[in-house]
N, C-alpha and C positions, 0 to 999 in steps of 0.2 A: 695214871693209866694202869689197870688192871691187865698184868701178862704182860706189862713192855718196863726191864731193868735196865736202869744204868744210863751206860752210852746211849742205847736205845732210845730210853725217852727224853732224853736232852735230841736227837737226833730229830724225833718222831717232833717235840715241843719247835724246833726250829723251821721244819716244815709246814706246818701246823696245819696237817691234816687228821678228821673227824676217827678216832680209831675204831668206829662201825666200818667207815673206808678201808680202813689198814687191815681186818683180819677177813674183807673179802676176797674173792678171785677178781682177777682185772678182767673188764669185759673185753672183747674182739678187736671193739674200736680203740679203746683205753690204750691196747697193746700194738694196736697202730701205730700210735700217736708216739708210743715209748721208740718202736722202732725209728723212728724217724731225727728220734732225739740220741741214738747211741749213735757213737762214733767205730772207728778202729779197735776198740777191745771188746766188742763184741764176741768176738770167740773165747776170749778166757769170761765174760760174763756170762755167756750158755753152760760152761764147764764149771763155774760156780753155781749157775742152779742146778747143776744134775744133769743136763743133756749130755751125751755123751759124747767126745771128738769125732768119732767115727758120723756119728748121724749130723754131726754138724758140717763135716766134710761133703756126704751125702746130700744136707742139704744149700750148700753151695754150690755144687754141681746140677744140681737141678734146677737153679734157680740163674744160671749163668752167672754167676757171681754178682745180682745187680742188691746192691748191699741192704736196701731199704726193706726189699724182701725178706733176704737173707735173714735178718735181723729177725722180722716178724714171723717167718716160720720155726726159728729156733723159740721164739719165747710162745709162742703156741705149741710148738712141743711140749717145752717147759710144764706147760697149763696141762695139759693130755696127761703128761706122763708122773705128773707129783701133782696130781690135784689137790694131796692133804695139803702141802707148803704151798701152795701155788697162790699165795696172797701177795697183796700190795706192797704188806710191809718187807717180807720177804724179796720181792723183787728191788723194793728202793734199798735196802740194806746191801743186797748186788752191786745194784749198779753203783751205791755209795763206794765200797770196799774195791772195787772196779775202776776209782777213776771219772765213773762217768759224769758227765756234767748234767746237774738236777738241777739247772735255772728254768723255772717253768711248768718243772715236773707238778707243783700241789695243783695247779690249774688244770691239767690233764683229770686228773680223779675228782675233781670239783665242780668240773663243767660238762660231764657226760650226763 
């Protein structure tokens, strides 16, 4: 894979998504689907892609804390405000280094 070393594409090969998919942006629903699938590190994985604590605060607060949300207005930040990084691979490599659990996740990019 062209542009993916290393770790990366042992990572990228075990998921084994198409890497036209990987250096897209995640569409709307895509980032639905992701929220739905993070758990509790959610904050420190907004704060690895770049959102900021402060906005993440903000948007907990706005959202009454109901987490599903929560989730999905931080990683649409995420998309708004780094639109250059604001790819797939980039997001799964978060949520990798994060903890988060990716059972499921190639299906989400696969099936939109």
């Amino acid at each position: 894979m062209a542009g993916i070393a290393g770790k990366d594409e042992l990572f990228i090969k075990e998921l084994q998504i198409n890497e036209a998919i990987l250096n897209r942006s995640p569409s709307e629903k895509e980032l639905s689907r992701i929220a739905r699938k993070v758990g509790k590190e959610y904050p420190l994985l907004g704060i690895d892609l770049g959102v900021p604590k402060a906005k993440i605060d903000q948007i907990e607060m706005e959202n009454n804390f109901s987490t599903s949300n929560v989730i999905f207005q931080i990683l649409l930040e995420w998309k708004r405000s780094h639109y250059k990084e604001a790819t797939v691979l980039n997001l799964l490599k978060a949520m990798r280094e994060n903890g988060c659990d990716l059972e499921g996740i190639p299906d989400i990019f696969t099936s939109v």
